[in-house]
C-alpha positions in Angstrom: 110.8 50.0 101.4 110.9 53.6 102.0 114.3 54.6 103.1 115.2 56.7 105.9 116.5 59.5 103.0 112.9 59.2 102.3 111.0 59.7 104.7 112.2 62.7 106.2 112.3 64.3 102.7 108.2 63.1 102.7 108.1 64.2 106.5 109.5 68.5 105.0 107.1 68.1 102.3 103.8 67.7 104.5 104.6 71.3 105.9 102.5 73.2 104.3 101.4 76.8 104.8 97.4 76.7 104.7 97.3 73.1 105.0 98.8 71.7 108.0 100.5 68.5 108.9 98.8 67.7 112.1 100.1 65.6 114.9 98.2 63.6 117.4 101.3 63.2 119.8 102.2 60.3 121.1 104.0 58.4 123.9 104.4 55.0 123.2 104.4 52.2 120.2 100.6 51.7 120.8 99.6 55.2 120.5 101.7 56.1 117.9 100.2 52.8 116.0 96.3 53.8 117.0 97.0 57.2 115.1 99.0 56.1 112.4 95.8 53.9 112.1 93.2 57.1 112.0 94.7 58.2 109.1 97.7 60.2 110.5 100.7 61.2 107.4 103.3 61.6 110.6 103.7 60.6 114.0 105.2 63.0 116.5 106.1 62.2 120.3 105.1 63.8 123.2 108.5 64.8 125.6 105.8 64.8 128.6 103.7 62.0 128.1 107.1 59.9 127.2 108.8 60.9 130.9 105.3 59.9 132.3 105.0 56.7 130.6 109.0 56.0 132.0 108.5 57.5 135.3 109.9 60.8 135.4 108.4 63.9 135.2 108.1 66.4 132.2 111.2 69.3 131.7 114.7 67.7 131.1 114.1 65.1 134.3 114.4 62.3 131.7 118.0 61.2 130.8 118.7 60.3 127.1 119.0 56.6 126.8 115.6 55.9 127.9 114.0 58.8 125.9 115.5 57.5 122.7 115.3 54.0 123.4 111.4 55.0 123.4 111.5 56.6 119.9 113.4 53.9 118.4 110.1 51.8 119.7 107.9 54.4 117.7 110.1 54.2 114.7 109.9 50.5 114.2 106.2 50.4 115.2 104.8 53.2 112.3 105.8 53.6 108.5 104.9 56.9 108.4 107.7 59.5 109.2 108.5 59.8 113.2 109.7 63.2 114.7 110.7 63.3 118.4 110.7 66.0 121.0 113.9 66.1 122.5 112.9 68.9 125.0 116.4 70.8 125.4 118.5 68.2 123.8 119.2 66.2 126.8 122.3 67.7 126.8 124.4 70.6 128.8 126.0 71.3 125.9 125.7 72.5 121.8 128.2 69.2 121.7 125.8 67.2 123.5 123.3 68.2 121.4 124.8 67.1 118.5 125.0 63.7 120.3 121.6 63.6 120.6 120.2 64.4 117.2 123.1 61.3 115.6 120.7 59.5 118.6 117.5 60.5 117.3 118.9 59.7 114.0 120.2 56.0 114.5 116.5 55.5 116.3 114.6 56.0 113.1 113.4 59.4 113.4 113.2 62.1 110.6 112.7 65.1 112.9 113.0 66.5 116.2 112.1 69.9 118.1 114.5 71.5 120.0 112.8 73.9 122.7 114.7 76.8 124.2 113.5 76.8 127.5 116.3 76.4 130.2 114.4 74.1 133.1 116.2 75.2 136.3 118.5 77.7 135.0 118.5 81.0 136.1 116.3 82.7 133.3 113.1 80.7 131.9 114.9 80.6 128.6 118.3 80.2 127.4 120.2 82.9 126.1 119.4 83.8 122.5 123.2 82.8 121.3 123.0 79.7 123.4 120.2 78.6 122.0 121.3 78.9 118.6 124.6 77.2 119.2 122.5 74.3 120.3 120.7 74.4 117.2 123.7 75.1 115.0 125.1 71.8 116.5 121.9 69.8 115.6 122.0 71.0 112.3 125.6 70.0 112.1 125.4 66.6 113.2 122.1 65.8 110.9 123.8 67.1 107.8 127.3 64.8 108.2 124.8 62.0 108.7 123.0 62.7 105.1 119.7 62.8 106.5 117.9 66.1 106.0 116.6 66.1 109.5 113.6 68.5 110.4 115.0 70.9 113.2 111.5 72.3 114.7 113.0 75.1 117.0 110.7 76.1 120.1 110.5 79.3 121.2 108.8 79.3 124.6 108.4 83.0 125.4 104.2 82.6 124.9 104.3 79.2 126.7 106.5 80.5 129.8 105.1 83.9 129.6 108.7 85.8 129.4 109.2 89.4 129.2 107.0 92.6 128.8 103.7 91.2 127.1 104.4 94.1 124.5 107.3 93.2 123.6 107.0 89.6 123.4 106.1 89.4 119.8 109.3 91.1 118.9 111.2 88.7 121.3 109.5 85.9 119.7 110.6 87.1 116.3 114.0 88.1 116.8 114.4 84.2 118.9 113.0 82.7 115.6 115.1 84.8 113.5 118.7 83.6 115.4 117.4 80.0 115.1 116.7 79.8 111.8 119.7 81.5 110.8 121.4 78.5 112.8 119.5 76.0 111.2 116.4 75.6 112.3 113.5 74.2 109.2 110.4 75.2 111.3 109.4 77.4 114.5 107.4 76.2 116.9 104.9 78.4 119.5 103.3 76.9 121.9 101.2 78.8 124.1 100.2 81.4 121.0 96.9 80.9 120.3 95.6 84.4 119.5 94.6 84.5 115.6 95.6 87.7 114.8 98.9 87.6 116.2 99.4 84.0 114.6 98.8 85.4 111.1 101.2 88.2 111.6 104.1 85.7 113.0 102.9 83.4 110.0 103.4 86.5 107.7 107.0 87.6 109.4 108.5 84.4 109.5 110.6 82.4 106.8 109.7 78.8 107.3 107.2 76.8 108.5 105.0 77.8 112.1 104.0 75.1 114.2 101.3 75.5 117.0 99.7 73.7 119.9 95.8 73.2 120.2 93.8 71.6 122.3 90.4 72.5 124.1 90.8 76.8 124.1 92.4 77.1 120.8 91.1 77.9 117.6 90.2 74.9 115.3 92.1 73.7 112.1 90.5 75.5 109.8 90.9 78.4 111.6 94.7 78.0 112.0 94.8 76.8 108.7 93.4 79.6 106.9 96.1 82.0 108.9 98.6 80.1 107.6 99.8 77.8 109.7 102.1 74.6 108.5 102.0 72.2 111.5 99.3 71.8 114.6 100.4 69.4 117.4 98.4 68.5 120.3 101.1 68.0 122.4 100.9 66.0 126.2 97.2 66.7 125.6 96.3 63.1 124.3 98.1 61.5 127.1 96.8 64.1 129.8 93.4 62.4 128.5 94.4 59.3 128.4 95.5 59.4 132.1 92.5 61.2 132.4 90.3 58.1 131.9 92.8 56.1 134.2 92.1 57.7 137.4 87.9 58.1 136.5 87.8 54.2 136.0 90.1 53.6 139.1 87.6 56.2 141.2 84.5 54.7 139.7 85.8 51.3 140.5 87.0 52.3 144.2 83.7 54.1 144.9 80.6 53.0 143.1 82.0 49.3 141.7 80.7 50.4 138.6 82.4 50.3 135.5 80.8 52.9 133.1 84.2 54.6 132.2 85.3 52.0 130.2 82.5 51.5 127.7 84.1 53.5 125.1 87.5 51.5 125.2 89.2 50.4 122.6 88.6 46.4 121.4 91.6 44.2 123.0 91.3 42.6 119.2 91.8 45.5 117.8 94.7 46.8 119.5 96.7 43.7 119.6 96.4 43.5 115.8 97.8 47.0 115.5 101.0 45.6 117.1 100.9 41.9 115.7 103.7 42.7 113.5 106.5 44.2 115.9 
């Protein structure tokens, strides 16, 4: 069997600048087993559609118990490598933090992202030296444990829209900079989806870029050819998901028809996929 050692060192090797490791988030044990099953090399979670799924909204609402106890569920459902968004660390704390990621670590997974967005605080994100702290903490814990975690840091200055627009490539930068100083393997950008400005953060930074994509964004190849090492869809697979949800509960309340589910998934199939957990 593949030890945990192992995977995570499989997990760093499938970022690749030019041909991407890209993640199909999911939320639970039987979406994270219906992509492993499409052919997926990595499973990542979704911070948003995991709250969801538990009953609390997206940004830090979730406490840190139930969000691990989920990706331990993940872990033990998939052989491929597992890397979990930990939104802000669930923690108030760099020393939280580092509780966190030994968390994330005893529940299976290889890699987390650590975003540095600072849900009611009083700035959208947390101060640059903060942030890094945080990270330095994560990096910490993960190396005393002898797993080479994957520390994906978020910088969420496109996402939130922070600061002068002109600037905000710099910001972006200099953020990435600090965090990989501190100890972060990758950076992630969501909410950067202009080419041009992708390949020049591809070109500027030292480690792997991660983006998000969904319906608006430029395609793989497109992403790939500028460079890019990772592509996650985020809470965009469960947004669908949910999607279909309330169609077939309108279509059911309104018309009695049932025309929503016609593309669903065979019962068979599905319970196969988890026939062994």
């Amino acid at each position: 069997m593949t030890t945990h050692v192992e995977k995570a060192q499989l997990f760093r090797s499938l970022h690749v600048a030019g041909s991407p490791l890209l993640l199909a988030n999911a939320w639970d044990a039987a979406s994270a087993r219906i992509v492993e099953a499409a052919g997926a090399t990595a499973i990542a979670t979704t911070s948003a559609g995991v709250a969801w799924s538990l009953g609390a909204s997206d940004g830090d609402r979730l406490d840190r118990r139930r969000a691990l106890d989920l990706v331990a569920r993940v872990a033990v459902a998939v052989d491929v490598p597992v890397t979990a968004d930990i939104e802000a660390g669930y923690a108030d704390d760099a020393d939280g933090v580092a509780d966190t990621v030994r968390a994330v670590l005893e529940a299976g997974a290889v890699g987390v992202n650590l975003e540095d967005a600072h849900h009611g605080g009083p700035t959208p994100l947390r101060p640059v030296e903060e942030q890094a702290a945080r990270i330095g903490a994560a990096r910490r814990a993960a190396d005393e444990s002898g797993v080479p975690l994957f520390i994906n840091a978020r910088v969420d200055t496109y996402l939130l829209s922070v600061g002068d627009p002109d600037t905000r490539f710099d910001e972006t930068l200099a953020r990435a900079a600090a965090y990989v100083a501190a100890g972060a393997d990758g950076v992630f950008i969501p909410g950067l989806t202009d080419l041009p400005t992708i390949a020049a953060f591809v070109e500027k930074a030292a480690v792997p870029v991660n983006v998000l994509a969904g319906p608006g964004a430029p395609d793989v190849t497109a992403l790939a050819e500028r460079g890019v090492a990772r592509i996650s869809l985020g809470s965009s697979v469960a947004q669908a998901a949910y999607a279909v949800a309330r169609k077939a509960a309108l279509e059911l309340l309104g018309s009695g028809t049932y025309t929503t589910l016609t593309d669903a998934l065979d019962y068979g199939e599905i319970n196969g996929l988890l026939a062994n957990n």
